[in-house]
C-alpha positions as CSV (number, residue, x, y, z in Angstrom):
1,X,-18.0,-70.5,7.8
2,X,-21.7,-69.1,6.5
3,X,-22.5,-66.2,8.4
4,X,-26.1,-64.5,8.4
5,X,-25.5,-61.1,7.6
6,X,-28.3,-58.5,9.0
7,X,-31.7,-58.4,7.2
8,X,-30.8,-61.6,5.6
9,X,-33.8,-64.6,5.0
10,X,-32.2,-66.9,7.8
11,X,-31.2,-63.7,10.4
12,X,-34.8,-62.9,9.7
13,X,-36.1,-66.5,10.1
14,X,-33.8,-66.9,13.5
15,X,-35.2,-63.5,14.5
16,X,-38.9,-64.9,14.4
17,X,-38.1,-68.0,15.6
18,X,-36.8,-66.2,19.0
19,X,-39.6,-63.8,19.1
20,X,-41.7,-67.3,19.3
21,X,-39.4,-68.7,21.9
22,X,-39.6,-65.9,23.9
23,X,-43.6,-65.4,24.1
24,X,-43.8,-69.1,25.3
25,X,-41.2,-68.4,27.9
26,X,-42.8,-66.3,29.2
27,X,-46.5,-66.8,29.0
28,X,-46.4,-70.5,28.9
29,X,-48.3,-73.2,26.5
30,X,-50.3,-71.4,23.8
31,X,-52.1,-72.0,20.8
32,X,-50.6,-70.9,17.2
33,X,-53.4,-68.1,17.3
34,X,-52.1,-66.4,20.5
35,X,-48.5,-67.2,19.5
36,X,-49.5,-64.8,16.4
37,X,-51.3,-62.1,18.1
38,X,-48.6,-61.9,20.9
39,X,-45.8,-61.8,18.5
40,X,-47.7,-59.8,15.6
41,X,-46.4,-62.1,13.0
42,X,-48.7,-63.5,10.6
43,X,-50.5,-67.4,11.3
44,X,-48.5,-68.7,8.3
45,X,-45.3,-67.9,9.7
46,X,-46.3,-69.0,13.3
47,X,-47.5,-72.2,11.3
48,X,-44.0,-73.2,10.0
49,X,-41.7,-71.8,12.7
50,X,-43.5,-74.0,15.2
51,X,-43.4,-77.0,12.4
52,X,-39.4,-76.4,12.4
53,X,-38.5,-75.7,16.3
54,X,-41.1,-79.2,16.9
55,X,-38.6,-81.1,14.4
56,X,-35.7,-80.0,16.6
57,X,-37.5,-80.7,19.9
58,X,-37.7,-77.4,20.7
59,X,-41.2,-77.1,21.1
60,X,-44.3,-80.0,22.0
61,X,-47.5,-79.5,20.3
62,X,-51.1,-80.9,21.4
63,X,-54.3,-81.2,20.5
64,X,-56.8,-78.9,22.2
65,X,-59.9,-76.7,21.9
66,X,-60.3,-72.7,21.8
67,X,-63.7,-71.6,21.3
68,X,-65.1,-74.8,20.4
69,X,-62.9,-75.1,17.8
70,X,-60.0,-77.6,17.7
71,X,-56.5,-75.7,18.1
72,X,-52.8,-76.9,19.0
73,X,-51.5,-76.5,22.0
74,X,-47.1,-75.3,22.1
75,X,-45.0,-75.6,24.5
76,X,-41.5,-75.1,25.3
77,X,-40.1,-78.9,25.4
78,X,-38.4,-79.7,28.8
79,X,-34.7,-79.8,28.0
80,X,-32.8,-82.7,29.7
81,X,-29.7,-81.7,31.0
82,X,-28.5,-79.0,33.4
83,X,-26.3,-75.9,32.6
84,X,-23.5,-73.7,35.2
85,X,-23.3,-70.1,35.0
86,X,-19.8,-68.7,36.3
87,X,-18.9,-65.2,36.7
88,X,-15.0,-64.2,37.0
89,X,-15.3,-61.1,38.3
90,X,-12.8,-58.1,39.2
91,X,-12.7,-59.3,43.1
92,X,-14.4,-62.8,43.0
93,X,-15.6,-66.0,41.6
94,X,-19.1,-67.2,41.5
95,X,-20.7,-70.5,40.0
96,X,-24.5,-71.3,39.9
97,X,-26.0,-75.0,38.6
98,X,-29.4,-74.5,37.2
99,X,-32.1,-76.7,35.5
100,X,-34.2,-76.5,32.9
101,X,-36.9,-74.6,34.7
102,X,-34.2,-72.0,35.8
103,X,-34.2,-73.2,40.0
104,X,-30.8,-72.9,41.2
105,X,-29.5,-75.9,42.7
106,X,-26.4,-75.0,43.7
107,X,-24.4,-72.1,44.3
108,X,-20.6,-71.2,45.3
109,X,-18.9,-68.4,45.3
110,X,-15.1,-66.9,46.5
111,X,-13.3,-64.1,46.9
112,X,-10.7,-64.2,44.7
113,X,-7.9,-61.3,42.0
114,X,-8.8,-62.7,38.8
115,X,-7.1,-60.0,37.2
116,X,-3.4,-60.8,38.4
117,X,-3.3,-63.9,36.5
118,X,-5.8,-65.6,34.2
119,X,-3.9,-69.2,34.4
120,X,-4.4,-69.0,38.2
121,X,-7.8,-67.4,38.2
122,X,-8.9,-70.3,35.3
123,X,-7.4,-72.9,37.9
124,X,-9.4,-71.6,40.5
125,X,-12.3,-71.4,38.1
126,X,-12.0,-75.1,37.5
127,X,-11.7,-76.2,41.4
128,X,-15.0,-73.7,41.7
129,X,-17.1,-75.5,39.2
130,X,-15.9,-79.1,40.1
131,X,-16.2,-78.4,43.5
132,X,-20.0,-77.0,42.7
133,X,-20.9,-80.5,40.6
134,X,-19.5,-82.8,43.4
135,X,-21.4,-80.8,46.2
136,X,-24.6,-81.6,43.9
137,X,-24.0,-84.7,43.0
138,X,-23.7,-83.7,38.9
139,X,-21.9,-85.8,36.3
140,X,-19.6,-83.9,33.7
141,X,-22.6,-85.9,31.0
142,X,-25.6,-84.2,32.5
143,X,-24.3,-80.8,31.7
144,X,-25.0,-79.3,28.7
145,X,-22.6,-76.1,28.6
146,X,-20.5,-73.6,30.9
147,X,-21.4,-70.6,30.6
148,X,-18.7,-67.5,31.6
149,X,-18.9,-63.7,32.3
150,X,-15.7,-61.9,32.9
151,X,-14.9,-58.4,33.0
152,X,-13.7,-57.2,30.0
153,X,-14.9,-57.0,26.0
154,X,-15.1,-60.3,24.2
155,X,-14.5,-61.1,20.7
156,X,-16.0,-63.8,18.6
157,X,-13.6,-66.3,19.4
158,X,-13.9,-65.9,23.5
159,X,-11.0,-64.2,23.9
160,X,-10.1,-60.6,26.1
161,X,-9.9,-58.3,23.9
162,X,-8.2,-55.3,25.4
163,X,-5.4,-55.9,27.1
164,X,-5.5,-52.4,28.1
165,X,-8.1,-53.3,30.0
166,X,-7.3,-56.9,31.5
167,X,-3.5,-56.9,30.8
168,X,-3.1,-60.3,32.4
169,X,-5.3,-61.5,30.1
170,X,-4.0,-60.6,26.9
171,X,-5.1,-63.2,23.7
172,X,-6.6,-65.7,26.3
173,X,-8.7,-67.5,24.8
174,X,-11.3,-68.0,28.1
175,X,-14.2,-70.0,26.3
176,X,-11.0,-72.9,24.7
177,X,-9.2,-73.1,27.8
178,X,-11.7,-73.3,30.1
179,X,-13.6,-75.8,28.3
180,X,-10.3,-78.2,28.0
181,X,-9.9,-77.9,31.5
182,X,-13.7,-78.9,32.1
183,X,-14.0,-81.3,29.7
184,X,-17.4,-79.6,28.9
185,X,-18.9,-76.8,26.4
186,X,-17.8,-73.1,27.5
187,X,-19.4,-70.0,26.2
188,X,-18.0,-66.9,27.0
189,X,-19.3,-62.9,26.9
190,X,-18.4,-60.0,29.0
191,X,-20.2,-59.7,32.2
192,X,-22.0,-56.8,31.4
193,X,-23.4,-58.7,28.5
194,X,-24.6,-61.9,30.8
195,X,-26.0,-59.5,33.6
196,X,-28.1,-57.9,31.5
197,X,-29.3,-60.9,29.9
198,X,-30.2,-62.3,33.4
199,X,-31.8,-59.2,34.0
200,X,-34.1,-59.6,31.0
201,X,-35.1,-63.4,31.6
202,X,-35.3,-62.9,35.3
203,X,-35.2,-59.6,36.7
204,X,-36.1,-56.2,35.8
205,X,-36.3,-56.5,32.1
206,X,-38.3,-59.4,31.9
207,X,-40.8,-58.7,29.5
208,X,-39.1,-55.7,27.7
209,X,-37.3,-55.5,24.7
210,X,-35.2,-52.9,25.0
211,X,-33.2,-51.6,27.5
212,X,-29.9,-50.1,28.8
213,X,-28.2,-52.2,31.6
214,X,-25.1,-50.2,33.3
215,X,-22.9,-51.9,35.4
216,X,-21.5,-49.7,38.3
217,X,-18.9,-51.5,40.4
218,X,-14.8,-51.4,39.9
219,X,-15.4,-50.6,36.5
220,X,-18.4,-49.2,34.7
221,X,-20.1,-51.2,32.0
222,X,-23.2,-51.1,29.8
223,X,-25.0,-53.7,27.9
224,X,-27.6,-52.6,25.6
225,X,-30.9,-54.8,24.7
226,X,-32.5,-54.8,21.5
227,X,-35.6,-56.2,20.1
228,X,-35.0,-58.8,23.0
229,X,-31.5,-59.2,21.8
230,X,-28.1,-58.5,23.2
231,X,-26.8,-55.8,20.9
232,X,-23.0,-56.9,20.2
233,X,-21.9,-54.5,17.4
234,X,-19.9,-55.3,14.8
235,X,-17.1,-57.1,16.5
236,X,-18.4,-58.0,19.9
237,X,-17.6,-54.9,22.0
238,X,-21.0,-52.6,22.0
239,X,-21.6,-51.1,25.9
240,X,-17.9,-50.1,26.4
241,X,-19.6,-47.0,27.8
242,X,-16.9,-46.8,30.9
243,X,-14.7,-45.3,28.1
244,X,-16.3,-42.4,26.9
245,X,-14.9,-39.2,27.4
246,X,-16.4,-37.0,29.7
247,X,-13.7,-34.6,30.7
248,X,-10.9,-33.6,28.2
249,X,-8.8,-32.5,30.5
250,X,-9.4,-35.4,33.4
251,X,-7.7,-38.2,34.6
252,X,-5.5,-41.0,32.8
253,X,-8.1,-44.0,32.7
254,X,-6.4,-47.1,32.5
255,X,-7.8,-48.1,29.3
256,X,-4.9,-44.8,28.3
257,X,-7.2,-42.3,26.9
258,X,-7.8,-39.3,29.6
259,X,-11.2,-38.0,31.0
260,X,-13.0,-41.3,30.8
261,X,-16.4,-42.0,32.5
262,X,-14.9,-44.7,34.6
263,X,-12.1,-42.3,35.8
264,X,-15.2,-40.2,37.6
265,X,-17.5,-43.1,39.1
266,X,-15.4,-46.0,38.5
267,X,-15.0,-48.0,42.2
268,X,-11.5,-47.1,42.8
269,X,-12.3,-43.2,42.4
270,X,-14.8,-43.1,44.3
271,X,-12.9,-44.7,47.5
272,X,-9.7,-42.3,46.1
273,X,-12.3,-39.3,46.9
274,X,-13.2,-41.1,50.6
275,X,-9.3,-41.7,51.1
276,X,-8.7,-37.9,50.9
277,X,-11.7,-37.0,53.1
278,X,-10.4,-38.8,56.4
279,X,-13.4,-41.9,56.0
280,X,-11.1,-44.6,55.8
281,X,-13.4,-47.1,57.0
282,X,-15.9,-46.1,54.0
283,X,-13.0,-46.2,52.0
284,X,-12.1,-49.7,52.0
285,X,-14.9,-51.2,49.5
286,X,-17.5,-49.9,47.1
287,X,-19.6,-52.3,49.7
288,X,-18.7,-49.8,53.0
289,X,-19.4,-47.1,51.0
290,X,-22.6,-47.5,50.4
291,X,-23.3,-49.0,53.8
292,X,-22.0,-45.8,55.4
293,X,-24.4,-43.4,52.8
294,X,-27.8,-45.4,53.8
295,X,-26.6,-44.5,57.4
296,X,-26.5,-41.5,56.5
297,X,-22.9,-40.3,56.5
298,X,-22.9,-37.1,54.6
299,X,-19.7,-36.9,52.9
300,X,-20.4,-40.9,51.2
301,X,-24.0,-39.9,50.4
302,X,-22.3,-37.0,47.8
303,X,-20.3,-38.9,46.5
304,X,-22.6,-41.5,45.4
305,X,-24.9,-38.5,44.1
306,X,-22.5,-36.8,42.3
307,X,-21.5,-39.8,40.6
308,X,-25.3,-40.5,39.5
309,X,-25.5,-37.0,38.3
310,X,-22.7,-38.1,35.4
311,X,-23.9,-41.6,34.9
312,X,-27.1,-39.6,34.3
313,X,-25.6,-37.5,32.1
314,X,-24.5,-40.5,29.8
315,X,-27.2,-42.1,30.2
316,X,-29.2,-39.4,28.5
317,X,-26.9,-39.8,25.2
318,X,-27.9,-43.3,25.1
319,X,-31.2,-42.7,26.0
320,X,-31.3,-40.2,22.7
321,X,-29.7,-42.6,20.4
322,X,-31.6,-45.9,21.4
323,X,-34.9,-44.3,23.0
324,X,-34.7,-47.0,25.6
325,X,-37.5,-48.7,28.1
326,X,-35.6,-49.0,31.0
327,X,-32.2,-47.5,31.9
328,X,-31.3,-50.6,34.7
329,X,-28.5,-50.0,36.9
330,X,-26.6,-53.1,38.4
331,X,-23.1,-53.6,39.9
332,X,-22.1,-53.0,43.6
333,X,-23.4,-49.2,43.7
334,X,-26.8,-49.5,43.0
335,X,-27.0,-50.9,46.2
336,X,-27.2,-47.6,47.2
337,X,-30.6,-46.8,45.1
338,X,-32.3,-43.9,45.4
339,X,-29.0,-42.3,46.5
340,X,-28.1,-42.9,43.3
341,X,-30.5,-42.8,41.0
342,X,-32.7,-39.9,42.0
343,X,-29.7,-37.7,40.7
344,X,-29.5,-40.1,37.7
345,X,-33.3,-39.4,37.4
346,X,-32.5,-35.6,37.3
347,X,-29.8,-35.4,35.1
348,X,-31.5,-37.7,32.0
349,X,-34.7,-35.8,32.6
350,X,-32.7,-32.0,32.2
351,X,-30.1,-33.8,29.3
352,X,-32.0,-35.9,27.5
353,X,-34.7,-35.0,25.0
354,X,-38.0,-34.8,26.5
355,X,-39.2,-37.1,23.4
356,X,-36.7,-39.7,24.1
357,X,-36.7,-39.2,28.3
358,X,-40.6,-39.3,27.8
359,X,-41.3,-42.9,28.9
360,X,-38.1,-44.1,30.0
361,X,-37.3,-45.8,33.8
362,X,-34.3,-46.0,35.7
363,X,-34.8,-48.9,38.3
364,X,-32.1,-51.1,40.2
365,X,-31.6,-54.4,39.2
366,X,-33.1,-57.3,40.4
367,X,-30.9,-60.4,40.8
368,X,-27.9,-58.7,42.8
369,X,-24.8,-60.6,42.9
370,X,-26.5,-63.3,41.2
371,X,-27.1,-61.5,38.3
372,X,-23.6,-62.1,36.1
373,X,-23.8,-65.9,36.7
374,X,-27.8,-66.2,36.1
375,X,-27.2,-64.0,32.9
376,X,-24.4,-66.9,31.6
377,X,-26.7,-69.4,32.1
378,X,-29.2,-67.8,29.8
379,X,-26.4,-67.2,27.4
380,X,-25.6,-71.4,27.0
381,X,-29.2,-72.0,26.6
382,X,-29.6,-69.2,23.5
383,X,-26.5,-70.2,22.1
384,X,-27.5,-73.8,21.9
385,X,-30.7,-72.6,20.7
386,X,-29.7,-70.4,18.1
387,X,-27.0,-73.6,16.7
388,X,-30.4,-76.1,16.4
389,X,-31.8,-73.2,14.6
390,X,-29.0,-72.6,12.0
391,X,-28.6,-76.7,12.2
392,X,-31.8,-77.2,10.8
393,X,-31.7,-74.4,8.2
394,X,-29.0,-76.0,7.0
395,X,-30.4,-79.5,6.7
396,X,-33.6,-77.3,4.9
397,X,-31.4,-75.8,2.7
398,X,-29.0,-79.1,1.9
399,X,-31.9,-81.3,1.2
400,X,-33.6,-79.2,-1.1
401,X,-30.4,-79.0,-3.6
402,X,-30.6,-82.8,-2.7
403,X,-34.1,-82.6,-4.7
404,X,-33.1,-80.3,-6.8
405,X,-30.1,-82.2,-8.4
């Protein structure tokens, strides 16, 4: 297998090709003129990225005018075929059918402990998505690709990672099985990972190229976006930031080192806290917790601030490492908002350096409970893109040595 390391011709060619991709998603039909002043690349390279992504169908091009002067119209094609994202979350499933112009069409979702056993939770994943195509009316042939969030860190070969983690799901291979079961393309990344990139083509981050998504809700997650890109590290798990240590002498986190960041405003401490206060009631979901704070119970509304005051606190190392946009904050707590992020607010403006904290947000995310399943949609349609892309470099590259010999 050929892989494209960093700074390579083709990583750099795929890298232009998106930046293309992405201007006309979101601005629409242009001509090769504004295409280059949008993107800042030069008319030459504009030229023959939109000659390549045309061969594959990626993109239309028609005649037109600008200033009186004749000019090519691109496009985005119109993909035929629809794509499902599913998220397997920590309490629940959730499947969404979209089209090519990103309208949902259908929607299910279900309460369900995916982390007791994958086998069962991949069952009911199955009955989920087949039950979402039969309520739609959708063949298994329109369908162009599954795509999955689940809770954990995911390694080139959509697998769970850390077992610490997920130990049910130890060396299950999510994207293989899953797709055998279907009978259809899966593509797998951790949840974090889709949300954010739901975030960035729908929600808060459309537009921007780089920002911090954290995922507050059982667990605490981060996703970070660069250059338009999800950032994946070496092998896949960049964002772990649940497991940073943040108190040396703290609790056992469940991933086995002690003092994590998830052992102070992970979900399950948060209602430990509630459990010792007497607010049962509050206690029984990160949801009745934050319903009880925006009513203004005292006791619920600190803990939801002292818990922004650390994820503020980590925030601001992140935010003087990557020098961030947006810091957007997603998951169950952020329901809670300004409860929880004016202490964010406070801590990343007195930790983080005043260059880096300068012009930098922190704004709740847009698409809610959507968000994970949206996000895996988006993450089938650049993963098929990305493949023509590479497909046709590699047809470039095998029929020049065709010439050559």
């Amino acid at each position: 297998m050929t892989v494209d390391t960093p700074g390579s011709l083709s990583a750099l060619r795929e890298a232009n090709q998106g930046r293309v991709i992405r201007a006309l998603r979101s601005a629409g039909a242009m001509t090769q003129a504004e295409i280059a002043r949008t993107t800042g690349l030069s008319a030459a390279t504009v030229s023959n990225i939109v000659r390549e992504l045309r061969s594959t169908g990626t993109l239309t091009v028609t005649p037109t005018s600008s200033g009186g002067r004749r000019a090519q119209r691109v496009a985005l094609a119109r993909p035929t075929g629809l794509v499902i994202g599913v998220e397997i979350g920590a309490t629940g499933l959730r499947a969404v059918l979209c089209n090519h112009d990103h309208e949902v069409l259908a929607e299910e979702s279900i309460p369900y402990d995916a982390a007791a056993s994958a086998d069962r939770a991949l069952r009911r994943t199955e009955w989920l998505v087949s039950t979402l195509m039969r309520q739609a009316r959708v063949d298994r042939e329109a369908v162009l690709g599954v795509g999955v969030g689940v809770p954990g860190p995911v390694d080139s070969a959509g697998r769970v990672a850390s077992p610490a983690l997920l130990p049910a799901w130890q060396e299950v291979r999510v994207g293989s099985d899953l797709a055998e079961r279907l009978g259809m393309a899966v593509h797998v990344d951790n949840d974090a990972n889709t949300a954010a990139l739901g975030e960035l083509v729908w929600g808060a981050g459309k537009d921007v190229s780089d920002f911090v998504y954290l995922k507050l809700s059982t667990g605490v997650g981060a996703a970070l976006v660069l250059g338009g890109e999800i950032y994946r590290g070496a092998a896949g798990f960049a964002g772990e930031i649940g497991h940073i240590t943040v108190d040396e002498q703290g609790r056992i986190c469940r991933c086995g080192n002690r003092g994590c960041l998830e052992t102070l405003v992970g979900g399950p401490y948060l209602l430990d806290l509630l459990q010792h206060s007497g607010r049962a009631d509050a206690a029984a979901s990160v949801a009745a917790l934050v319903g009880a704070a925006l009513e203004g119970d005292l006791g619920c509304r600190r803990v939801i601030a002292d818990a922004g005051r650390v994820v503020g606190a980590a925030a601001a190392m992140l935010c003087n490492v990557l020098n961030p946009r947006y810091v957007i904050v997603g998951g169950e707590l952020s329901a809670a908002g300004d409860l929880l992020l004016d202490p964010m607010r406070e801590a990343l403006a007195r930790q983080a350096l005043p260059s880096a904290v300068g012009m930098v947000e922190v704004v709740t995310a847009q698409l809610g409970q959507r968000a994970t399943a949206l996000g895996a949609v988006a993450h089938v349609e650049r993963t098929l893109a990305r493949a023509a892309g590479r497909a046709l470099i590699r047809q470039k590259s095998t029929d020049r040595s065709g010439k050559t010999a």
